[in-house]
N, CA, C and O atoms as CSV, one atom per row, in Angstrom:
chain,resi,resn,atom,element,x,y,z
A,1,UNK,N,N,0.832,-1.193,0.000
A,1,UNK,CA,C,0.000,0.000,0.000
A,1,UNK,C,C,0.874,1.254,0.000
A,1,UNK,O,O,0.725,2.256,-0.700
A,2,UNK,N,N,1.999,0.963,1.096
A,2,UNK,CA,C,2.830,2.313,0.829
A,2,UNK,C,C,3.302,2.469,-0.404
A,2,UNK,O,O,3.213,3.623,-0.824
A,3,UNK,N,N,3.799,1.648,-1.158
A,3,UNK,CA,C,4.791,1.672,-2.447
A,3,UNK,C,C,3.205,2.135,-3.396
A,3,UNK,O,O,3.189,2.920,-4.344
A,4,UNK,N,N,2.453,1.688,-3.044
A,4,UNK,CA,C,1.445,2.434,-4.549
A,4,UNK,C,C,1.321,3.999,-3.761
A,4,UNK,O,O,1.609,4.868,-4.583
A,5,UNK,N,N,1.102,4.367,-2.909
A,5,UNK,CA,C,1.316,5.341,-2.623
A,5,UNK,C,C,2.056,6.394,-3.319
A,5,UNK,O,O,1.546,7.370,-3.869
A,6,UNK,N,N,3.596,6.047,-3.231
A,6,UNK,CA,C,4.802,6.448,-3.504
A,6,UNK,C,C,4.607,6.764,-4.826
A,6,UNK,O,O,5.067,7.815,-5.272
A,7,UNK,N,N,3.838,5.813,-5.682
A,7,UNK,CA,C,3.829,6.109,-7.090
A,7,UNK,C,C,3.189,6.691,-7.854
A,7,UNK,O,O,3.421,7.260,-8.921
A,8,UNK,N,N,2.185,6.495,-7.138
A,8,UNK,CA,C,0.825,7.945,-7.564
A,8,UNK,C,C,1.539,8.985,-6.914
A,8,UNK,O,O,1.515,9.787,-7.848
A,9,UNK,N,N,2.020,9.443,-6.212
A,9,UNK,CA,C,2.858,10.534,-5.512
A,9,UNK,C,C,3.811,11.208,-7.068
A,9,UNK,O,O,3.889,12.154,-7.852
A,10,UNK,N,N,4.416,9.766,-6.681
A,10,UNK,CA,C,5.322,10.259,-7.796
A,10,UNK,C,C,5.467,10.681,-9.469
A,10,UNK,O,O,6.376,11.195,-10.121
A,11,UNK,N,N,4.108,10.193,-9.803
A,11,UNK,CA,C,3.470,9.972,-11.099
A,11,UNK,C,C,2.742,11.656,-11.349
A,11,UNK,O,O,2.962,12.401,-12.304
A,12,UNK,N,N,2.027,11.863,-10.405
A,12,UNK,CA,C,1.585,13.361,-10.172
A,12,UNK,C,C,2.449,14.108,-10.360
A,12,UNK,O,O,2.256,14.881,-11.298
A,13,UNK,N,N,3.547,14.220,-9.726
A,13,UNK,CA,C,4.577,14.746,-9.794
A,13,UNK,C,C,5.267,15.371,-10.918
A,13,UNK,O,O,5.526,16.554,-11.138
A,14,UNK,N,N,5.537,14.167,-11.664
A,14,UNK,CA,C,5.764,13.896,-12.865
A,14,UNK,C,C,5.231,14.672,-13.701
A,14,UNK,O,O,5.877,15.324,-14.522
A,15,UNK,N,N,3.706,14.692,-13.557
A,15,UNK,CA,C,2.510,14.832,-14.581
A,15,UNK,C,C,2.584,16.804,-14.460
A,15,UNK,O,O,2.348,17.470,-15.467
A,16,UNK,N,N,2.872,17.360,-13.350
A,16,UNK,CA,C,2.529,18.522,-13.286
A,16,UNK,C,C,3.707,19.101,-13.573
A,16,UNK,O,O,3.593,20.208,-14.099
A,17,UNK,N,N,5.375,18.510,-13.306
A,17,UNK,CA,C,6.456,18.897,-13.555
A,17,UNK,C,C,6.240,18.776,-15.697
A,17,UNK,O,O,5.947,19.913,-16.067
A,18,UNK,N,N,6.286,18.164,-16.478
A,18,UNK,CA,C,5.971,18.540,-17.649
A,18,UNK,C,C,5.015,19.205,-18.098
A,18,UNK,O,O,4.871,19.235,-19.320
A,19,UNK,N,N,4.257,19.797,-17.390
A,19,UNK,CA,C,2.938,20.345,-17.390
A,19,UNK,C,C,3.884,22.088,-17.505
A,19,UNK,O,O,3.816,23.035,-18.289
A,20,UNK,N,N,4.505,21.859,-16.564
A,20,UNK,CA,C,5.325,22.936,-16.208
A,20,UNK,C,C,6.524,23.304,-17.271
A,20,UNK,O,O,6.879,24.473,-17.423
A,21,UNK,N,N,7.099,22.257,-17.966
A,21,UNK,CA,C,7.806,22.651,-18.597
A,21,UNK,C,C,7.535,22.787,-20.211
A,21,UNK,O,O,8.466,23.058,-20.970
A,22,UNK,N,N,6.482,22.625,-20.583
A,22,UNK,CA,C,5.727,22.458,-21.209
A,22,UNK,C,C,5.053,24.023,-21.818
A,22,UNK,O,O,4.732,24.403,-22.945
A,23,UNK,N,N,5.031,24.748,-20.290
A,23,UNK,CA,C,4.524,25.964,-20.296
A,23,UNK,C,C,5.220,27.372,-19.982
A,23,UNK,O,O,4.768,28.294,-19.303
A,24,UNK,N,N,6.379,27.294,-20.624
A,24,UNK,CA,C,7.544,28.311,-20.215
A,24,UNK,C,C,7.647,29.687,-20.541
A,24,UNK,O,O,8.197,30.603,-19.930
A,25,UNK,N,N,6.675,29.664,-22.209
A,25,UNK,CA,C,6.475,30.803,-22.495
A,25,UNK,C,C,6.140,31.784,-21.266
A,25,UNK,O,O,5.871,31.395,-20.129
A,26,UNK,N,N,6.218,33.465,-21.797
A,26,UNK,CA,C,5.831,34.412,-21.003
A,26,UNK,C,C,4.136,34.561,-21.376
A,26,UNK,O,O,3.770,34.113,-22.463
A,27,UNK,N,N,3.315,35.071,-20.636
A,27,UNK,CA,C,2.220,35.128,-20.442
A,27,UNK,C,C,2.196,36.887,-19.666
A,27,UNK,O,O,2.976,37.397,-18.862
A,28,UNK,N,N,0.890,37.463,-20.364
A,28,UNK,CA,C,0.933,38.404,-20.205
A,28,UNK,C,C,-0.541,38.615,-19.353
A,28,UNK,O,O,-1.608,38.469,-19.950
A,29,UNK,N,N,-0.501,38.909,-18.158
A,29,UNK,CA,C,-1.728,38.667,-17.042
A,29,UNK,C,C,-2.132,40.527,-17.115
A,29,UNK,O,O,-1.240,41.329,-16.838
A,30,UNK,N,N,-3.348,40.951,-17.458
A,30,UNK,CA,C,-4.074,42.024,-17.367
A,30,UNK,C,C,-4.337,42.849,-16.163
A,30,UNK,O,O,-5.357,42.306,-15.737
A,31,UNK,N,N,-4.061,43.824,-15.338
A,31,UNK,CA,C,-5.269,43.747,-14.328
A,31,UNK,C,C,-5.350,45.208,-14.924
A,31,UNK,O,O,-4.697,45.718,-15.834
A,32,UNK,N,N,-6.601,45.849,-13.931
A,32,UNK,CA,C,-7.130,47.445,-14.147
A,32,UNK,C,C,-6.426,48.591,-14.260
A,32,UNK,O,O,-5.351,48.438,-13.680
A,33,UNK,N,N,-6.520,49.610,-14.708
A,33,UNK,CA,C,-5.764,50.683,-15.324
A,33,UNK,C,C,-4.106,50.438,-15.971
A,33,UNK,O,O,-2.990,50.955,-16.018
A,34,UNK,N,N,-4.646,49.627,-16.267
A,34,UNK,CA,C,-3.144,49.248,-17.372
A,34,UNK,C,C,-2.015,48.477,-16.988
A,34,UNK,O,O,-0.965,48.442,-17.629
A,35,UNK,N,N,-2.255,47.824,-15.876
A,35,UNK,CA,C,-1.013,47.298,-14.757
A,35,UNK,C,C,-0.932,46.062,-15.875
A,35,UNK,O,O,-1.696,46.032,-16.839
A,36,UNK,N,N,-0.002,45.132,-15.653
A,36,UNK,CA,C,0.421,43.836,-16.311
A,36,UNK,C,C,1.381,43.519,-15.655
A,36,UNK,O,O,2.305,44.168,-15.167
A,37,UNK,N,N,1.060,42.228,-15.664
A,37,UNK,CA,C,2.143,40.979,-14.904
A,37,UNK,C,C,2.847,39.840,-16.394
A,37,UNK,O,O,2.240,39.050,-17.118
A,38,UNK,N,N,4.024,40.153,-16.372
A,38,UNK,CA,C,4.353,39.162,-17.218
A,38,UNK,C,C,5.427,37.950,-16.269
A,38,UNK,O,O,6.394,38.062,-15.515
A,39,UNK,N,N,4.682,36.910,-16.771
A,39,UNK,CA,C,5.363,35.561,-16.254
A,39,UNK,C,C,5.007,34.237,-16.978
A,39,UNK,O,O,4.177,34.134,-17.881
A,40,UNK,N,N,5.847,33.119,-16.385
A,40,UNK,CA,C,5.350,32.154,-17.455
A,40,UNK,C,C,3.959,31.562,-16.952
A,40,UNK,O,O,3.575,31.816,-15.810
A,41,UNK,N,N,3.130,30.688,-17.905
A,41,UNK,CA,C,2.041,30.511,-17.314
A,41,UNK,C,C,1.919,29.248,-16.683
A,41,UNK,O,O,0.787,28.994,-16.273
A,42,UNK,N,N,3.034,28.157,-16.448
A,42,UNK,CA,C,2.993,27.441,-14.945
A,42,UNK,C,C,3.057,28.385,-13.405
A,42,UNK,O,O,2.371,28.292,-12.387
A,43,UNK,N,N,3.918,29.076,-13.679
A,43,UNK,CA,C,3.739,30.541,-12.294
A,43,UNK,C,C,2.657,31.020,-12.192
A,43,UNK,O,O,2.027,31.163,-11.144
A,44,UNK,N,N,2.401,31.251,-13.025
A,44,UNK,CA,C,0.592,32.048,-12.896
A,44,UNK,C,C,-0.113,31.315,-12.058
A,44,UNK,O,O,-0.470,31.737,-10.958
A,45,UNK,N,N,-0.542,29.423,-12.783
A,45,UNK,CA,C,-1.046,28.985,-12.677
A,45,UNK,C,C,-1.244,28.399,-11.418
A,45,UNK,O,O,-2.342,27.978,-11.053
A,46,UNK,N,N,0.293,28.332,-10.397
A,46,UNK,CA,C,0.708,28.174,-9.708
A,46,UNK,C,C,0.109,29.148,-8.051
A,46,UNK,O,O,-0.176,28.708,-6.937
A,47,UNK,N,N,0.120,30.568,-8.607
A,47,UNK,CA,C,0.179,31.265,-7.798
A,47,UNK,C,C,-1.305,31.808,-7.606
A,47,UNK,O,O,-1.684,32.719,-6.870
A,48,UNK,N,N,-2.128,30.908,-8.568
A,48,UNK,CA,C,-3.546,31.438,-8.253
A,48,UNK,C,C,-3.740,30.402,-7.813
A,48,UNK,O,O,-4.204,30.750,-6.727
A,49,UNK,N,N,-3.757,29.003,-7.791
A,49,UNK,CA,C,-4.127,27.709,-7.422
A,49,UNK,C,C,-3.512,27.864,-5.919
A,49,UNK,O,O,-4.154,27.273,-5.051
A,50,UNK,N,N,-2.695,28.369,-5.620
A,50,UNK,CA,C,-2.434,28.739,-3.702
A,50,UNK,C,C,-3.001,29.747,-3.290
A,50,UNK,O,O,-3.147,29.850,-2.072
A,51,UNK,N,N,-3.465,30.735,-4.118
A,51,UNK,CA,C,-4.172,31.784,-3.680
A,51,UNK,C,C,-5.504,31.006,-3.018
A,51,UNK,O,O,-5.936,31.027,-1.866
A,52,UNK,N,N,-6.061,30.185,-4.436
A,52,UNK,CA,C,-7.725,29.756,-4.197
A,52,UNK,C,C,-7.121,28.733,-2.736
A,52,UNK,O,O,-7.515,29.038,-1.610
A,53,UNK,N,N,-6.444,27.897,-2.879
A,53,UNK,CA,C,-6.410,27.149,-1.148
A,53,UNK,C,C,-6.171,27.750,-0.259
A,53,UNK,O,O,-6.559,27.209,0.776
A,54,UNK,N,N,-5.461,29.103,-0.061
A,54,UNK,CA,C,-5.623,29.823,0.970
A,54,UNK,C,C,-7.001,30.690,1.514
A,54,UNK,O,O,-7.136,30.929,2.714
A,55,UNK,N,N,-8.083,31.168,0.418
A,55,UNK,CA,C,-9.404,31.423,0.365
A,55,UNK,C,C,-10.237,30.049,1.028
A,55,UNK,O,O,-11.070,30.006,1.933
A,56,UNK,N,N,-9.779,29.204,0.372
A,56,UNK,CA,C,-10.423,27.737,0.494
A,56,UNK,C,C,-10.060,28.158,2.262
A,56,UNK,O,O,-10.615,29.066,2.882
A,57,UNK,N,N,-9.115,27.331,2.746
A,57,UNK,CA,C,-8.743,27.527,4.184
A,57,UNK,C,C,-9.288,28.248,5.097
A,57,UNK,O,O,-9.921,27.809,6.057
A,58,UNK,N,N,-9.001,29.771,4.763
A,58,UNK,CA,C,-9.824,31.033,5.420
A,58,UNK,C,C,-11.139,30.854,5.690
A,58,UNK,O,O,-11.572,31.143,6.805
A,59,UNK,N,N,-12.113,30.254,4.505
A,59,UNK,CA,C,-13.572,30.083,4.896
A,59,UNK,C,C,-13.928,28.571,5.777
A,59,UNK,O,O,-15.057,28.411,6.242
A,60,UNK,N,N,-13.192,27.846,5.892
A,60,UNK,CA,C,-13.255,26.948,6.479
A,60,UNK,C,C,-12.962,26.780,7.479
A,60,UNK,O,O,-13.310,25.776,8.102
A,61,UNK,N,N,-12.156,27.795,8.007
A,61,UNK,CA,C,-11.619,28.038,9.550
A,61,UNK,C,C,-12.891,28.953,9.948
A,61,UNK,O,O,-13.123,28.732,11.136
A,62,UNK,N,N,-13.639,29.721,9.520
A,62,UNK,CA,C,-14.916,30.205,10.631
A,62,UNK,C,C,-15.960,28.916,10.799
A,62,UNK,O,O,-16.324,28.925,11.974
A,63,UNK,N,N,-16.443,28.060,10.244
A,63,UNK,CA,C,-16.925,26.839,10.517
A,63,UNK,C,C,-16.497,25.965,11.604
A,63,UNK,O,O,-17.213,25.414,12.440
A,64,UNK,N,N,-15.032,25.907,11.454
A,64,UNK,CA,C,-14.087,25.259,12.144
A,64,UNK,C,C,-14.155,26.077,13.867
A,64,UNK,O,O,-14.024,25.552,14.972
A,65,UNK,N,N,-14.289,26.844,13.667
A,65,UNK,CA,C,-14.251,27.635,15.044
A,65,UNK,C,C,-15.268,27.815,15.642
A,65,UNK,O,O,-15.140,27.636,16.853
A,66,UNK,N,N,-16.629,28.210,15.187
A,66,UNK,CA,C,-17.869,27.927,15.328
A,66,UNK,C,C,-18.694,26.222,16.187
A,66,UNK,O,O,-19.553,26.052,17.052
A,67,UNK,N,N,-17.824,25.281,15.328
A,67,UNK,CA,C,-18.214,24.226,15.953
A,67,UNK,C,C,-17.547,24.254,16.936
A,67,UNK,O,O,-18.168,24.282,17.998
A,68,UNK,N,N,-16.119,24.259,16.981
A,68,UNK,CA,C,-15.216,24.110,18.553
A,68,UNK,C,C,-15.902,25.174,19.789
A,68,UNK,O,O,-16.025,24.872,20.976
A,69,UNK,N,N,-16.267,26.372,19.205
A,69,UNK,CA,C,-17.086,26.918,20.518
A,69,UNK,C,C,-18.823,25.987,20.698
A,69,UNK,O,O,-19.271,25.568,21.765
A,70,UNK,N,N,-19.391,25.892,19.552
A,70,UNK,CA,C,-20.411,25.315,20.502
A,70,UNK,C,C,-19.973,23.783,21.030
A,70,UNK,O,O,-20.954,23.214,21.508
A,71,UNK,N,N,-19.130,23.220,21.056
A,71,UNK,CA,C,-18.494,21.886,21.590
A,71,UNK,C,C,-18.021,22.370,23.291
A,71,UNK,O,O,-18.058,21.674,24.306
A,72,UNK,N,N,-17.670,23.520,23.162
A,72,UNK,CA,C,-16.890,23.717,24.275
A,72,UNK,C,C,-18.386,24.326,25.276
A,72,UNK,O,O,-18.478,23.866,26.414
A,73,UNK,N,N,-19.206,25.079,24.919
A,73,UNK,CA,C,-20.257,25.356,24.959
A,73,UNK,C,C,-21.312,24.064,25.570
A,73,UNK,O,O,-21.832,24.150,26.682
A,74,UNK,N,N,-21.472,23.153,24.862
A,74,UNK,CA,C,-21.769,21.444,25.309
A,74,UNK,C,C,-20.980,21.043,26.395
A,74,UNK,O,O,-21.530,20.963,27.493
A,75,UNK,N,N,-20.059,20.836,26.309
A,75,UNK,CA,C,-19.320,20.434,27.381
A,75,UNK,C,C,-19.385,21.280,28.565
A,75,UNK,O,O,-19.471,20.607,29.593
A,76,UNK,N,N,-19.377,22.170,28.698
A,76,UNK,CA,C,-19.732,22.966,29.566
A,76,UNK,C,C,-21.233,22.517,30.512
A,76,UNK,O,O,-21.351,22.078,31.656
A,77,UNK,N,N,-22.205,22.838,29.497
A,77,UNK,CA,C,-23.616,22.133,29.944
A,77,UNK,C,C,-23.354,21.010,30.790
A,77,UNK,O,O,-23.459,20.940,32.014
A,78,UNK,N,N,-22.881,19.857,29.695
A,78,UNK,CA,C,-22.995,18.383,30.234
A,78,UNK,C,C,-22.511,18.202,31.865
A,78,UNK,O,O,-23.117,17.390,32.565
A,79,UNK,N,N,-21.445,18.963,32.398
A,79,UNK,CA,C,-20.113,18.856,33.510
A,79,UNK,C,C,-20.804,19.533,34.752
A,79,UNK,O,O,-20.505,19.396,35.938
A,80,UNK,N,N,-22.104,20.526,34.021
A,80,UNK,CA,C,-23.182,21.182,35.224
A,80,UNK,C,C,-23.739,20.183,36.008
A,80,UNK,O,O,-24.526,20.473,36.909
């Protein structure tokens, strides 16, 4: 089980590293009043795909905190 592990690990790996090299050209990213980002578009692709998991994260930690207070909240009750 570990060794298939290892290889889908490593196969991914693989798959996104030519993905990457694949994509070296410069890429020219737009934003408002005329600004531009030039980079290649594995970086781009890169740096918005950690952006969205850090958004991802952020909204999932007020849920996350929400339940731990009403848990702590319960427990409280129950110990009365």
């Amino acid at each position: 089980m570990r060794y298939l592990f290892w290889i889908s690990r490593l196969s991914l790996f693989l798959l996104f590293f030519s993905f990457a090299l694949k994509n070296t050209e410069t890429t020219a990213l737009h934003y408002y009043l005329g600004y531009q980002w030039h980079a290649s578009l594995a970086l781009i692709l890169l740096v918005f795909f950690t952006f969205g998991i850090g958004v991802g994260l952020m909204a999932s930690f007020a849920t996350i905190f929400r339940q731990r207070r009403e848990i702590a909240q319960l427990k409280k009750q129950k110990s009365e």
